[in-house]
C-alpha positions, 0 to 999 in steps of 0.5 A: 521270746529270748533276749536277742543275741549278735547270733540272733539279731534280725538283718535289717533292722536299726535304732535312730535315736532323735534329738537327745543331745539337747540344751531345750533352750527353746519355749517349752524346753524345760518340760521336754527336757524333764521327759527326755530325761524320764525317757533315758533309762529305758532308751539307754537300755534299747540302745544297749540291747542294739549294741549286744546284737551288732545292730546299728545305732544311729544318732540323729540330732539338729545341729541347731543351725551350727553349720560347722559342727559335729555331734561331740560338740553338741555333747560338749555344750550339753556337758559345759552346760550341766543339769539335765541336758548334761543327765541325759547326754552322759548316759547316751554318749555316742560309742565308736561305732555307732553312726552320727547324722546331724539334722537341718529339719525336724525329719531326719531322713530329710536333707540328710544322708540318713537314707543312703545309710539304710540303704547301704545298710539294708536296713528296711526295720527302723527303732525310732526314740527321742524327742520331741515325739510330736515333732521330728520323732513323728516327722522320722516316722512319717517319712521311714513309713512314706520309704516303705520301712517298717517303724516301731516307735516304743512309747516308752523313749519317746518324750513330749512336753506334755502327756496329751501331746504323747497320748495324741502323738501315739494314737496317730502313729499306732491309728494313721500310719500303723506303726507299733507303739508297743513299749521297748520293755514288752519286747525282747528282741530288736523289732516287734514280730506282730 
């Protein structure tokens, strides 16, 4: 198909990118974040393509129980603290006009406003990408999928810690839930049309 174009963006359709404003200072965090950065040229240019038609990015990302922040000052501990979490966040730094929804959970339709945005919004096709695939991106795309919203999550912006828990992860999203799994890269437009 031809690349999409803000004339030709399908209605309806939003990018939630997961959990890329990131420290990993958790157990297993330094090979998620060696994904999450191997991920990033691929979903920055998906967030690119959303952007060029007009369509809405939103970020959703745990506030890591910081019950008083917002997104920038996750994106400013992710600069002060340098290295890949500092590689990832500068090449997806929220723009103004993308949306920001701060996350309790792993799901980020649960507990947050999240929803009411696709509501609002009309949106019934949600872009799923980020990390951890096997964890709030698989928890997002269980509950876009219980909504009734068709999901595409492309295995290509989705990271994990290892590849077994991807090849596990994508086998029950394309198998269980239906949703497509195609790469970002095998599809010129905002959502798969197959």
């Amino acid at each position: 198909g031809q690349p999409v174009t803000r004339q030709t963006a399908p209605a309806g359709t939003a990018l939630v990118i997961v959990d890329m404003f990131n420290l990993f200072d958790f157990p297993g965090g330094r090979a998620l974040a060696q994904q999450a950065l191997a991920i990033t040229p691929a979903l920055a240019a998906l967030r690119q393509r959303f952007d060029d038609a007009g369509a809405p990015v939103i970020h959703a990302n745990d506030h890591f129980c910081q019950w008083q922040g917002a997104l920038p000052e996750l994106v400013e501990q992710c600069r002060r603290q340098g290295g890949t979490s500092w590689r990832i966040a500068r090449q997806l730094l929220p723009c103004p006009h993308h949306h920001q929804i701060l996350k309790p959970r792993h799901s980020a339709l649960r507990d947050t406003a999240l929803e009411a945005l696709l509501r609002q919004r009309r949106i019934n096709a949600v872009v799923i990408a980020g990390a951890a695939g096997d964890s709030c991106v698989l928890a997002t795309a269980q509950d876009a999928n219980m909504l009734g919203h068709r999901v595409w999550v492309p295995s290509d912006t989705m990271a994990t810690r290892t590849a077994l828990l991807k090849h596990s992860t994508l086998a029950l999203l394309r198998h269980s839930l239906k949703v497509c799994v195609r790469s970002s890269v095998s599809c010129t437009s905002l959502f798969p049309r197959d």
